[in-house]
MOPAC internal coordinates of N, CA, C and O (Angstrom, degrees):
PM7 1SCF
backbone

  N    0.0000 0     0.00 0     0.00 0    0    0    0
  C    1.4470 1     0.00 0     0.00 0    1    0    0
  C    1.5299 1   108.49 1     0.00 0    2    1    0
  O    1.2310 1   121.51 1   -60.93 1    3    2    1
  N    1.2776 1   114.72 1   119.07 1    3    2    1
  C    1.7490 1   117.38 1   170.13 1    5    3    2
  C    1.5464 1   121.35 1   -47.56 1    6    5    3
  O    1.2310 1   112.27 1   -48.23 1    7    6    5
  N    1.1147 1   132.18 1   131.77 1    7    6    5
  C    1.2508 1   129.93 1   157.87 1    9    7    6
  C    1.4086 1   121.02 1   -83.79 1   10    9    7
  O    1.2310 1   111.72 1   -32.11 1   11   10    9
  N    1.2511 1   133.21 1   147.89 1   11   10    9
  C    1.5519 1   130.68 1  -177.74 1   13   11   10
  C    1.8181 1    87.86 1  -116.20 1   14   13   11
  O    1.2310 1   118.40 1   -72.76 1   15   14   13
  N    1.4529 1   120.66 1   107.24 1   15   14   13
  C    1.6599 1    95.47 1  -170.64 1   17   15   14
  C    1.2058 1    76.85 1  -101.79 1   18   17   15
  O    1.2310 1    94.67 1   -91.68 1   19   18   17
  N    1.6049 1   161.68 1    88.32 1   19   18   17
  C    1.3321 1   152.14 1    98.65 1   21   19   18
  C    1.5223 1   113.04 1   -78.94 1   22   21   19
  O    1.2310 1   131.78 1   137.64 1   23   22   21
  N    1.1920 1    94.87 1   -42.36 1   23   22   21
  C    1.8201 1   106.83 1   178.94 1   25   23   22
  C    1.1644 1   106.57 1   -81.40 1   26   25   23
  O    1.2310 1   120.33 1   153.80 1   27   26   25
  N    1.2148 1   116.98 1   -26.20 1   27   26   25
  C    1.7570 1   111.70 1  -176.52 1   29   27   26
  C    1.8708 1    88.50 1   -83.05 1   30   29   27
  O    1.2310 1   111.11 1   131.52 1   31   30   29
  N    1.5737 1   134.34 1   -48.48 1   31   30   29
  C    1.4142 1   107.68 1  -171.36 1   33   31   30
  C    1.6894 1   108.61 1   -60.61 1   34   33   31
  O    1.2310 1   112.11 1   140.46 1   35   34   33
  N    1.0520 1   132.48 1   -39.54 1   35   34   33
  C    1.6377 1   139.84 1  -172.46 1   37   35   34
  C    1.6275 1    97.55 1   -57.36 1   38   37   35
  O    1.2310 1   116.30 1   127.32 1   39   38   37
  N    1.3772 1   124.64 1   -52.68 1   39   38   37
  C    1.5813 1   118.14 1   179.08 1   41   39   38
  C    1.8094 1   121.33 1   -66.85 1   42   41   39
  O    1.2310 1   133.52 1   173.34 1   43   42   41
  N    1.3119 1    91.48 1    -6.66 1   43   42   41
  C    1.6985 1    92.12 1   171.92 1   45   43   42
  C    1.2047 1    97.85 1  -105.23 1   46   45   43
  O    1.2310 1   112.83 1  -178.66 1   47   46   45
  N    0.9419 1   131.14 1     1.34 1   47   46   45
  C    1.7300 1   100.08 1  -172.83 1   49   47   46
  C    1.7297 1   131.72 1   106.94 1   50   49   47
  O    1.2310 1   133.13 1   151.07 1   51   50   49
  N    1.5932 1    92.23 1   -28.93 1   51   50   49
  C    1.3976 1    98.85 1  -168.37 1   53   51   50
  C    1.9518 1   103.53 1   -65.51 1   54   53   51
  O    1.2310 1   131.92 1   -35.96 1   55   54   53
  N    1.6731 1    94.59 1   144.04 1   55   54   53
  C    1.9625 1    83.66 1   175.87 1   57   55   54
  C    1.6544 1    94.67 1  -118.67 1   58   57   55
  O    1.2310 1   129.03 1   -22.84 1   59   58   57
  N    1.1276 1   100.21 1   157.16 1   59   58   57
  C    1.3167 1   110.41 1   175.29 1   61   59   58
  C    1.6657 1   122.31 1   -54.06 1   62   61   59
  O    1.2310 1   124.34 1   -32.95 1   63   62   61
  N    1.2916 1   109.28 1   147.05 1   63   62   61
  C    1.4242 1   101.87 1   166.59 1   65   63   62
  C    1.4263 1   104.74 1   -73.31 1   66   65   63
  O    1.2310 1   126.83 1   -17.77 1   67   66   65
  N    1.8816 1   104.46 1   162.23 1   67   66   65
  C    1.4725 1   112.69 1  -174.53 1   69   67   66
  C    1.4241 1    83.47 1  -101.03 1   70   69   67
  O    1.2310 1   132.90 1   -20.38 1   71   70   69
  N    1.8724 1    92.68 1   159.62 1   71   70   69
  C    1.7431 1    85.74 1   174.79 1   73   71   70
  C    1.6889 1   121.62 1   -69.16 1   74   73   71
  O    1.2310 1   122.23 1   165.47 1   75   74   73
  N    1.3533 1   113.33 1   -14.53 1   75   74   73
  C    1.4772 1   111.88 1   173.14 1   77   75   74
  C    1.3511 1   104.10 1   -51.08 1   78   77   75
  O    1.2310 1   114.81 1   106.99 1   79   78   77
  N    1.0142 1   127.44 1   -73.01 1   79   78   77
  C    1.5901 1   153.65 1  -146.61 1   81   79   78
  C    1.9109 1    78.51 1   -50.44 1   82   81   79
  O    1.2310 1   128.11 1    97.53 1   83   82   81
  N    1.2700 1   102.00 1   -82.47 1   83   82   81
  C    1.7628 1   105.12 1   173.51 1   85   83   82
  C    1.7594 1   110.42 1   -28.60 1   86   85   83
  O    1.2310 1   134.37 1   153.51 1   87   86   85
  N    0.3965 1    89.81 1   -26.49 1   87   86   85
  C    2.0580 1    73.16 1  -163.55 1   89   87   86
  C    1.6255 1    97.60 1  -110.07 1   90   89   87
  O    1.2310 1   122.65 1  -169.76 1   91   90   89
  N    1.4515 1   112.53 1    10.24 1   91   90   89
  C    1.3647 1   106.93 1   168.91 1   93   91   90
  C    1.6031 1   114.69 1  -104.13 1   94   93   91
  O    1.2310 1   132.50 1   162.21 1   95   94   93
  N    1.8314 1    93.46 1   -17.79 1   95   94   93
  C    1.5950 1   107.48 1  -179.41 1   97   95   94
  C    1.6264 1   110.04 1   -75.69 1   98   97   95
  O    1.2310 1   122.64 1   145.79 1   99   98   97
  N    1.6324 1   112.55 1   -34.21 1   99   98   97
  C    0.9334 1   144.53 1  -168.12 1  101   99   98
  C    1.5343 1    99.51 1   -60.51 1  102  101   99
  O    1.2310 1   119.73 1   121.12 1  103  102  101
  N    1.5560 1   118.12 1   -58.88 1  103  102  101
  C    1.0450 1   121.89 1  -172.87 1  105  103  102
  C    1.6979 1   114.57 1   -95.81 1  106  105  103
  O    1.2310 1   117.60 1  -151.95 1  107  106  105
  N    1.3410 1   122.18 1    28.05 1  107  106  105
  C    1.0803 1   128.45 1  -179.28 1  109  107  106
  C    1.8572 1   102.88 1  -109.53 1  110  109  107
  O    1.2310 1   124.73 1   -59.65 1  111  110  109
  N    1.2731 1   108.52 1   120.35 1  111  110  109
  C    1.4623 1   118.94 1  -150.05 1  113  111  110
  C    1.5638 1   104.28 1  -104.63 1  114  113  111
  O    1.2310 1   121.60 1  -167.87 1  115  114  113
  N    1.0087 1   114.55 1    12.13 1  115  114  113
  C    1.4280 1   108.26 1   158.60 1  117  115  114
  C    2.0615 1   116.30 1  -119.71 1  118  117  115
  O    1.2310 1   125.81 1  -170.37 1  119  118  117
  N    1.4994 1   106.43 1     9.63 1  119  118  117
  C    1.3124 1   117.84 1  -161.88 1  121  119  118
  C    1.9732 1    98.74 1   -81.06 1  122  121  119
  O    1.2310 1   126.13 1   132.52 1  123  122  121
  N    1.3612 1   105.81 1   -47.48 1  123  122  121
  C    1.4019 1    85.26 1   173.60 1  125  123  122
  C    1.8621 1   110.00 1  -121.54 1  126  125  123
  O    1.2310 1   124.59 1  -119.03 1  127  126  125
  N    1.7614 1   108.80 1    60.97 1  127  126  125
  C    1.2269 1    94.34 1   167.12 1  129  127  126
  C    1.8251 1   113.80 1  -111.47 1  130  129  127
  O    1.2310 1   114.29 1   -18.57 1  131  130  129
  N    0.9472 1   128.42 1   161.43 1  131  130  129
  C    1.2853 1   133.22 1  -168.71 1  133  131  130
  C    1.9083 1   105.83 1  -123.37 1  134  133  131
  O    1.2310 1   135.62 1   -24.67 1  135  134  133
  N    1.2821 1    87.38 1   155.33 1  135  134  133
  C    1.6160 1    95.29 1  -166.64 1  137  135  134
  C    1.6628 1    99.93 1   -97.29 1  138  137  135
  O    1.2310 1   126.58 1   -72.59 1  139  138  137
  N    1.5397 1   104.95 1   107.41 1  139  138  137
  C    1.1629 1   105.28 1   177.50 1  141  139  138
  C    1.3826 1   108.02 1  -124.38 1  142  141  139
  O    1.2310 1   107.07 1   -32.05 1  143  142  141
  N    1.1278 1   141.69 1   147.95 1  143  142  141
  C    1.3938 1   154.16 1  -176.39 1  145  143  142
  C    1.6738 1    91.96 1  -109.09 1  146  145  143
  O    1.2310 1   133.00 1   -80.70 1  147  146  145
  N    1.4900 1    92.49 1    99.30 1  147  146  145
  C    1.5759 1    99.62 1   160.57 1  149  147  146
  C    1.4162 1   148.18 1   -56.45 1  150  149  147
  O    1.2310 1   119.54 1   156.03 1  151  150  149
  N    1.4173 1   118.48 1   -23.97 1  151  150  149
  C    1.0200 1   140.20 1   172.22 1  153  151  150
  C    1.2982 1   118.58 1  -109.99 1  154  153  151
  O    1.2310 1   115.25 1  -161.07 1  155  154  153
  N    1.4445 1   126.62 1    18.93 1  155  154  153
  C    1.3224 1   145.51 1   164.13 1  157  155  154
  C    1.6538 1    90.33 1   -96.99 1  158  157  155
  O    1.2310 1   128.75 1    93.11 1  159  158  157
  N    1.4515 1   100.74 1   -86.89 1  159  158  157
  C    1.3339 1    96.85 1  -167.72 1  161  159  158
  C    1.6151 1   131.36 1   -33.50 1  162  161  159
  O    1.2310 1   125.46 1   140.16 1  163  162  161
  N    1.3451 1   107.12 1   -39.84 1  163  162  161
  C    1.7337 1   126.82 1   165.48 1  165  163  162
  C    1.6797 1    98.40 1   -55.83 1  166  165  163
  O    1.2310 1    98.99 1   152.72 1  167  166  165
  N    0.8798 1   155.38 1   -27.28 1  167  166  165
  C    1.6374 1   122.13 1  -179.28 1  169  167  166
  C    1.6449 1   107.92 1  -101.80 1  170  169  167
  O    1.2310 1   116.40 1   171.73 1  171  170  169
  N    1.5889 1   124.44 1    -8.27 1  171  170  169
  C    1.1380 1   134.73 1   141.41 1  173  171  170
  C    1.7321 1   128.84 1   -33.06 1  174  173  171
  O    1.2310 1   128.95 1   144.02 1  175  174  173
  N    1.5688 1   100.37 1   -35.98 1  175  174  173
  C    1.6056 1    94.54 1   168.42 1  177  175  174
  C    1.4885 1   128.82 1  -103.04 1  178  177  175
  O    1.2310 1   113.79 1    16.88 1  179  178  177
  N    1.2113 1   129.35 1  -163.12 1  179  178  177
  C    1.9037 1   128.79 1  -176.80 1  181  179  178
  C    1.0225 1    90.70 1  -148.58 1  182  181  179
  O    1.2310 1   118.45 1   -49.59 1  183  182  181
  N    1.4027 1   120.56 1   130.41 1  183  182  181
  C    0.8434 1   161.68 1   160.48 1  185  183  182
  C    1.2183 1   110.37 1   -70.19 1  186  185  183
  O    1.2310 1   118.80 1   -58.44 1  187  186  185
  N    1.9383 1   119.88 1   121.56 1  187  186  185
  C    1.6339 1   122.42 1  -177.23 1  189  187  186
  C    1.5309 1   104.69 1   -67.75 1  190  189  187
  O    1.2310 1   125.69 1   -62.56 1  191  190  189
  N    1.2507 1   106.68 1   117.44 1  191  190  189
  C    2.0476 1   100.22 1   167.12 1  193  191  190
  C    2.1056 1    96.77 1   106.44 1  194  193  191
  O    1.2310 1   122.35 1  -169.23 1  195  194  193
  N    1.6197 1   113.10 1    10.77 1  195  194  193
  C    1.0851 1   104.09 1   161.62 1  197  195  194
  C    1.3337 1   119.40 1   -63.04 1  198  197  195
  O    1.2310 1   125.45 1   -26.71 1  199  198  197
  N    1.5734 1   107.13 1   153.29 1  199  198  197
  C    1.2805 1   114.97 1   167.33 1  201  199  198
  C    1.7143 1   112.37 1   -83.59 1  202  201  199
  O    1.2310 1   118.56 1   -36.02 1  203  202  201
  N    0.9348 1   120.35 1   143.98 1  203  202  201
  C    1.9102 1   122.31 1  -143.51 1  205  203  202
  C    1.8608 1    81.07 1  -148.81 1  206  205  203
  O    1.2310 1   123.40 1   169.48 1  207  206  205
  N    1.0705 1   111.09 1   -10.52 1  207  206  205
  C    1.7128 1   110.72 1  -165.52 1  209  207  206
  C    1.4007 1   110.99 1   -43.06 1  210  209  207
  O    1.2310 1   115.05 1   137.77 1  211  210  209
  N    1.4083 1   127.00 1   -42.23 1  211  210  209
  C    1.9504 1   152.47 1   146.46 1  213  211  210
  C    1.2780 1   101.75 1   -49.97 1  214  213  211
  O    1.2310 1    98.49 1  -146.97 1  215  214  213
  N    0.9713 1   156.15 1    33.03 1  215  214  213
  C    1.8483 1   144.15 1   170.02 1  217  215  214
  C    1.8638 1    95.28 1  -138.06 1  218  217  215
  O    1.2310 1   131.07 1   -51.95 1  219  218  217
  N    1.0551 1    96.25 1   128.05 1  219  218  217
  C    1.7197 1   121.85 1  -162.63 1  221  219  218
  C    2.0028 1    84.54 1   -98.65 1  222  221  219
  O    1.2310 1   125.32 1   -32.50 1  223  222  221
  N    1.3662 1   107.39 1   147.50 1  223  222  221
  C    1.2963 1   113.19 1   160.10 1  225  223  222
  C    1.2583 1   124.44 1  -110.18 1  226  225  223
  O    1.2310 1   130.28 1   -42.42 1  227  226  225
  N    1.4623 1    97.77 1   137.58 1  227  226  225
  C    1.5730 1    96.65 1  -146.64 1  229  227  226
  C    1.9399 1    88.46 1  -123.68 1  230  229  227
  O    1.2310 1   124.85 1  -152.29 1  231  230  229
  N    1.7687 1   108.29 1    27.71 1  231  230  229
  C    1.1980 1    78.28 1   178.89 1  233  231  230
  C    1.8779 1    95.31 1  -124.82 1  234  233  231
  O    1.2310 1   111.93 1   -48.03 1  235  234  233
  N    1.1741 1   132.82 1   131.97 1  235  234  233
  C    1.6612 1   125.61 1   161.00 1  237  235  234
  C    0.9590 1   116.87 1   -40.47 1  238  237  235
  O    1.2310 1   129.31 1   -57.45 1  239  238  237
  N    1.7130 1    99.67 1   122.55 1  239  238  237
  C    1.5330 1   108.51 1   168.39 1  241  239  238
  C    1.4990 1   107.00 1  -102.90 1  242  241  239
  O    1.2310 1   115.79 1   -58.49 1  243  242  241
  N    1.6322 1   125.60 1   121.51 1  243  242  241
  C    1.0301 1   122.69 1   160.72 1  245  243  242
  C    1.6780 1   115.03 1   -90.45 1  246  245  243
  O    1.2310 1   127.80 1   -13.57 1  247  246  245
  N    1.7514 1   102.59 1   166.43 1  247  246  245
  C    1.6294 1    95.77 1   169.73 1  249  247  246
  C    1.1815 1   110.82 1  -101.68 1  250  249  247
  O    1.2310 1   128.00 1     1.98 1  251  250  249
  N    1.6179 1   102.21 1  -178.02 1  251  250  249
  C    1.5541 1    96.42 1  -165.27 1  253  251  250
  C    1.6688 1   101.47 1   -68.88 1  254  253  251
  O    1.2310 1   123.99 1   -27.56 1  255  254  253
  N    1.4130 1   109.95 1   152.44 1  255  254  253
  C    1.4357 1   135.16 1   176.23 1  257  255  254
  C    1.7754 1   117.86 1   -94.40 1  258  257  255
  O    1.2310 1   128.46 1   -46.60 1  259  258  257
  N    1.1250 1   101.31 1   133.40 1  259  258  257
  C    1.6747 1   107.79 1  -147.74 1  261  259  258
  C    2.0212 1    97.04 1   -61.13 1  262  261  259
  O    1.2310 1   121.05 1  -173.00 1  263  262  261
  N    0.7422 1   115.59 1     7.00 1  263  262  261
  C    1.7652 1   123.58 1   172.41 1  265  263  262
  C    1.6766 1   126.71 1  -107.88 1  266  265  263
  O    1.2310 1   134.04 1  -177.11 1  267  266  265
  N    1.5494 1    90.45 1     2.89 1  267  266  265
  C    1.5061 1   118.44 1  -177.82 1  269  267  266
  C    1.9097 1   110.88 1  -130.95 1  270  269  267
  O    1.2310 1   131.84 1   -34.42 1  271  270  269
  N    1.5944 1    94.75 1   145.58 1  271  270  269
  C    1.3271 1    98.88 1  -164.20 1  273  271  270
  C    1.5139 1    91.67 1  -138.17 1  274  273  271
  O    1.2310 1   125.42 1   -14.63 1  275  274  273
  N    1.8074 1   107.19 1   165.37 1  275  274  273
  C    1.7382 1   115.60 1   168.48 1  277  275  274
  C    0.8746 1   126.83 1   -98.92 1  278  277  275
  O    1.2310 1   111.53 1  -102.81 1  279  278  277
  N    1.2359 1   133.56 1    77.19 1  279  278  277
  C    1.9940 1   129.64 1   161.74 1  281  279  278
  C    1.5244 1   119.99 1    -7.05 1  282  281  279
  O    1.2310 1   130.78 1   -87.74 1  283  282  281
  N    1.5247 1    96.81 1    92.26 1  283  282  281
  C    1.8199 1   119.11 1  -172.73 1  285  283  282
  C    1.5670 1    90.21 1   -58.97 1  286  285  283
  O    1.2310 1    95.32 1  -155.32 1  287  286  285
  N    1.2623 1   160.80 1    24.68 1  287  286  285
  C    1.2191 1   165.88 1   166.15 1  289  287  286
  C    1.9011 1   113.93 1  -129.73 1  290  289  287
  O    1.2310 1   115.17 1    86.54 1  291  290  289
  N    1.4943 1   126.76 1   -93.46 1  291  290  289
  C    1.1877 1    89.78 1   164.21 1  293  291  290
  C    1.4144 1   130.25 1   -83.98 1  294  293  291
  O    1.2310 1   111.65 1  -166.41 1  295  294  293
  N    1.3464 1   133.33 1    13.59 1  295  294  293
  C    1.4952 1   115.97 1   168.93 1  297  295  294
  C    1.9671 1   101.08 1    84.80 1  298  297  295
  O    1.2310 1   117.21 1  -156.25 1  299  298  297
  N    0.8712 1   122.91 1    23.75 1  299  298  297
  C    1.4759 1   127.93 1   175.22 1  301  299  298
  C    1.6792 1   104.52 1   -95.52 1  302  301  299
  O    1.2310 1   130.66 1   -36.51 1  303  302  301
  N    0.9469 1    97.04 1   143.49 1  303  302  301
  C    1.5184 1   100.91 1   171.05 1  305  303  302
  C    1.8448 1   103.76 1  -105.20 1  306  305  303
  O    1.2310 1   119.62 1   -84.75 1  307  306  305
  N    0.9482 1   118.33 1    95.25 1  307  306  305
  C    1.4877 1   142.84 1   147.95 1  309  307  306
  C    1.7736 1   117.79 1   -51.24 1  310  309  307
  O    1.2310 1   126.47 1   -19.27 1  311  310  309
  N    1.7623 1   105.17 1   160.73 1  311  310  309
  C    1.3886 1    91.40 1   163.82 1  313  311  310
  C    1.5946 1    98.37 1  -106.96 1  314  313  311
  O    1.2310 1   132.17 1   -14.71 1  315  314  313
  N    1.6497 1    94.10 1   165.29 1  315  314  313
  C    1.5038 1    97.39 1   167.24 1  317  315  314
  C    1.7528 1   138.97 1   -18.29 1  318  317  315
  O    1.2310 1   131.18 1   121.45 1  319  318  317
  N    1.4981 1    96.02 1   -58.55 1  319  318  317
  C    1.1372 1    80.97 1   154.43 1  321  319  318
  C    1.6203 1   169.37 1  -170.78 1  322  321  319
  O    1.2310 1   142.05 1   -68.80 1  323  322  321
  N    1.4035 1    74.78 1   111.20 1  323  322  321
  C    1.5523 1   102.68 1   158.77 1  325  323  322
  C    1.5044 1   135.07 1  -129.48 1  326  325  323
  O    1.2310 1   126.99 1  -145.48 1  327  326  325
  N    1.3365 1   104.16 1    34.52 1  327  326  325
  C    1.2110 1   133.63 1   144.93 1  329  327  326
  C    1.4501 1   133.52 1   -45.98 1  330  329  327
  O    1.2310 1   111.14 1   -90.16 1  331  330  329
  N    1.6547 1   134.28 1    89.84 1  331  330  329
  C    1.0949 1   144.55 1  -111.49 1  333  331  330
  C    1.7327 1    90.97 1  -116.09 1  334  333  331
  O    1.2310 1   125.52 1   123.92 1  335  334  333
  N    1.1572 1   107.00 1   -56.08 1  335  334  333
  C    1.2821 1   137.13 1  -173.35 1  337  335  334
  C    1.6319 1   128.74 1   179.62 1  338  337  335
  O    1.2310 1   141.21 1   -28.81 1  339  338  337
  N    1.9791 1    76.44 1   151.19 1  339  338  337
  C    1.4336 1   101.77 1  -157.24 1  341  339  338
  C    1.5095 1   115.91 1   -84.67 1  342  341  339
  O    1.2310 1    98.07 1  -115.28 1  343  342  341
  N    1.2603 1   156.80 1    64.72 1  343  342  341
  C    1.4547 1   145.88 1  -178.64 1  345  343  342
  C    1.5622 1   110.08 1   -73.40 1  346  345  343
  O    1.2310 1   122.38 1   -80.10 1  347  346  345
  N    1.0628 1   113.04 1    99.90 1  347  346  345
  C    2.2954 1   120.43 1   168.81 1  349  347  346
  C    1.5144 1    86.57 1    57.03 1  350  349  347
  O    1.2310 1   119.64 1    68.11 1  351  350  349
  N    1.0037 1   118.30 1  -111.89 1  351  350  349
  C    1.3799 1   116.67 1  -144.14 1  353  351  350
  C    1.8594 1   113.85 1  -130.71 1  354  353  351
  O    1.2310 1   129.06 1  -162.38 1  355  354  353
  N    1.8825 1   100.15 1    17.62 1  355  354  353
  C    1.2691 1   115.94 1   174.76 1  357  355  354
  C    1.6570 1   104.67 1  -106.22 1  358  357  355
  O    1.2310 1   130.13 1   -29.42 1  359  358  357
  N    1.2061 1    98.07 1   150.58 1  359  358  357
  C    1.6426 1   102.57 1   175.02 1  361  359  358
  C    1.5414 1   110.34 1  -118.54 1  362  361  359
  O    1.2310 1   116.29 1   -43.68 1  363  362  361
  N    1.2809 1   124.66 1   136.32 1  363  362  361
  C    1.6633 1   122.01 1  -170.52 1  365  363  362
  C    2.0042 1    81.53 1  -124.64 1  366  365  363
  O    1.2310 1   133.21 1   -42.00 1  367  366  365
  N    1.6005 1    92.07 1   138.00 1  367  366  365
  C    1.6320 1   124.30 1   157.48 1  369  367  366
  C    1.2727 1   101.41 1   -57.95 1  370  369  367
  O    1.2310 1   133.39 1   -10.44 1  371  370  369
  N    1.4628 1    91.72 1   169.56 1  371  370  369
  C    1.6883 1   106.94 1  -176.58 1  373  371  370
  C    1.6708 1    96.21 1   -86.32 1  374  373  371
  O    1.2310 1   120.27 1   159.86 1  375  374  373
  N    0.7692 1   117.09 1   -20.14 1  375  374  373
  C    1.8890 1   113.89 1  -158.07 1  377  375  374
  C    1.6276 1    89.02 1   -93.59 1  378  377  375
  O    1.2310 1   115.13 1   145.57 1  379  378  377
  N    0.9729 1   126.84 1   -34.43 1  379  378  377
  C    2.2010 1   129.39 1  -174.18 1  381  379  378
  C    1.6900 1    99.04 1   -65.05 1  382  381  379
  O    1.2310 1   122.78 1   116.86 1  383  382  381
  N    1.0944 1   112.27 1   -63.14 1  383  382  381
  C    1.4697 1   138.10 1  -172.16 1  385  383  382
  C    1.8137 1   102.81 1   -51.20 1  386  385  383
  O    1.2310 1   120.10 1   180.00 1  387  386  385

C-alpha cells in the first residue's frame, strides 16, 4: 500500500518548522558536533607504505588444492568449478569471462 507522507505529516499534527527556527538550529554550534577523541581515532587507521615489519601473521596460508585453479585474468584462486573458459593452457573464472 503507498504512503502519501505529506498527508500523513498534516493528519498528525506535525507543523512545519519556520525558517527562523531552522537557521537558529543551523547556527547553534554544538547541535551537530560529535564526541570524537582525535587521537584515538588516528591510531585506528594504516597508513599506505607502513612499516608492518612487527605484525606477526596470524592468518594460514594454504596452497592451491588440486580441485582449485588461478584465474589467468584476476589471479584468484577459485575452485574448479567455476571455470568459465579454457584458452591453451590458461583458465578464466566465471566472473572475468
Amino acid at each position: 500500500m503507498a504512503t502519501d507522507y505529506d498527508t500523513r505529516k498534516q493528519e498528525e499534527g506535525v507543523a512545519d518548522d519556520s525558517l527562523e527556527e531552522l537557521k537558529t538550529r543551523r547556527n547553534d554550534k554544538e547541535s551537530g558536533q560529535v564526541d570524537v577523541d582525535e587521537a584515538e581515532a588516528a591510531e585506528s587507521f594504516e597508513l599506505p607504505g607502513a612499516d608492518l615489519s612487527h605484525e606477526e601473521l596470524t592468518v594460514r596460508v594454504l596452497p592451491r588444492q588440486a580441485n582449485e585453479f588461478t584465474c589467468a585474468r584476476c589471479f584468484l584462486v577459485k575452485n574448479r568449478s567455476q571455470i568459465a573458459e579454457v584458452r591453451g593452457d590458461k583458465e578464466y573464472c566465471v566472473d572475468c569471462v
